[in-house]
N, C-alpha and C positions, 0 to 999 in steps of 0.2 A: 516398892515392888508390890502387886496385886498379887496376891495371893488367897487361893480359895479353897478350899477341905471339905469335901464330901464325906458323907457317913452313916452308918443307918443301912445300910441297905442288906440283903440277905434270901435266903429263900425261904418261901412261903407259898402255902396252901391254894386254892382258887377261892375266892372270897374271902381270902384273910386280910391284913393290913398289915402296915410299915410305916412311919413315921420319920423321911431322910433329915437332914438337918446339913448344911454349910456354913463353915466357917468364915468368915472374911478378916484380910487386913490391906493392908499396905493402899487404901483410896476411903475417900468419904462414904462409909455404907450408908450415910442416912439420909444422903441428899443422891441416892441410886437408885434407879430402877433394875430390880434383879430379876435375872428371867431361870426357869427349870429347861433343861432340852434333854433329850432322850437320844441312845444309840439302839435297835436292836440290832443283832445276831444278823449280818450280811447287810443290814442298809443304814440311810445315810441320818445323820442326824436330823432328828427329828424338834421342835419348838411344842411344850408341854404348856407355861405359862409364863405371867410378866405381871409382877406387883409394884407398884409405884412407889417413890420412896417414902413415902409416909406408912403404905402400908393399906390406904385405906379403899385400892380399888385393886384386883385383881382378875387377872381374867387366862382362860385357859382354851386349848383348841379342844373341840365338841367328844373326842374319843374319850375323854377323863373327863369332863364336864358334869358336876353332881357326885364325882366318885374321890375326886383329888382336890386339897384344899392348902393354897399357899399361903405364908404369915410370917412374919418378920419381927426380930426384936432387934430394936434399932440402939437398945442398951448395952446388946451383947454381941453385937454387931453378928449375929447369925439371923439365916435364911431357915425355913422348913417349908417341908413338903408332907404333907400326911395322905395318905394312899390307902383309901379303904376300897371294900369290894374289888383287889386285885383280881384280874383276870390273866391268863398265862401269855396273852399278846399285849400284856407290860412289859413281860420281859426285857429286859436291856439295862444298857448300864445309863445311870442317871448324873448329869454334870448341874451344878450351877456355872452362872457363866453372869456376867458385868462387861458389858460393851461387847468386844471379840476374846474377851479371855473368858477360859470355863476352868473351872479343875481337872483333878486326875479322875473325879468319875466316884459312884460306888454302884456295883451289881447286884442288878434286883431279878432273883428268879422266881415264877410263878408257875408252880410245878408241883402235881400231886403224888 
């Protein structure tokens, strides 16, 4: 069974950081492409980024671009997301996700 575990996530300042991190089991994490997607507050899920399973190419849609940094340890079979220069339209809850399945999510506020 896939299963994934979000964490990390919490509220924070305008230009603070966060560091989220997922857990993986129950499929090959190292031969995966893991992807971040975002919910906020009233819309629909949103696609943040996608690292390949080595790890060595990553890429992200342009609103986090320079600010949000994906990496992988394929030993620990966990995902990270590190979140600096948060801005308050981060807000939202943050899922990893592998193929169609994501986790339960952790909620990131961006809030002075």
């Amino acid at each position: 069974e896939v299963k994934l575990v979000e964490s990390g996530g919490g509220l924070v300042q305008p230009g603070g950081s966060l560091r989220l991190s997922c857990a993986a089991s129950g499929f090959s994490f190292s031969r995966s492409a893991m992807n971040w997607i975002r919910q906020a507050p009233g819309k629909g899920l949103e696609w943040i980024s996608t690292i390949t399973d080595s790890g060595g190419i990553a890429r992200y849609v342009d609103s986090v671009e320079g600010r949000f940094t994906t990496s992988r340890d394929n030993g620990l079979n966990t995902l990270y997301l590190q979140m600096n220069n948060l801005k308050p339209e981060d807000t939202a809850v943050y899922y990893c996700s592998v193929g169609s399945t994501r986790g339960l999510g952790t909620q990131v506020t961006v809030s002075a």
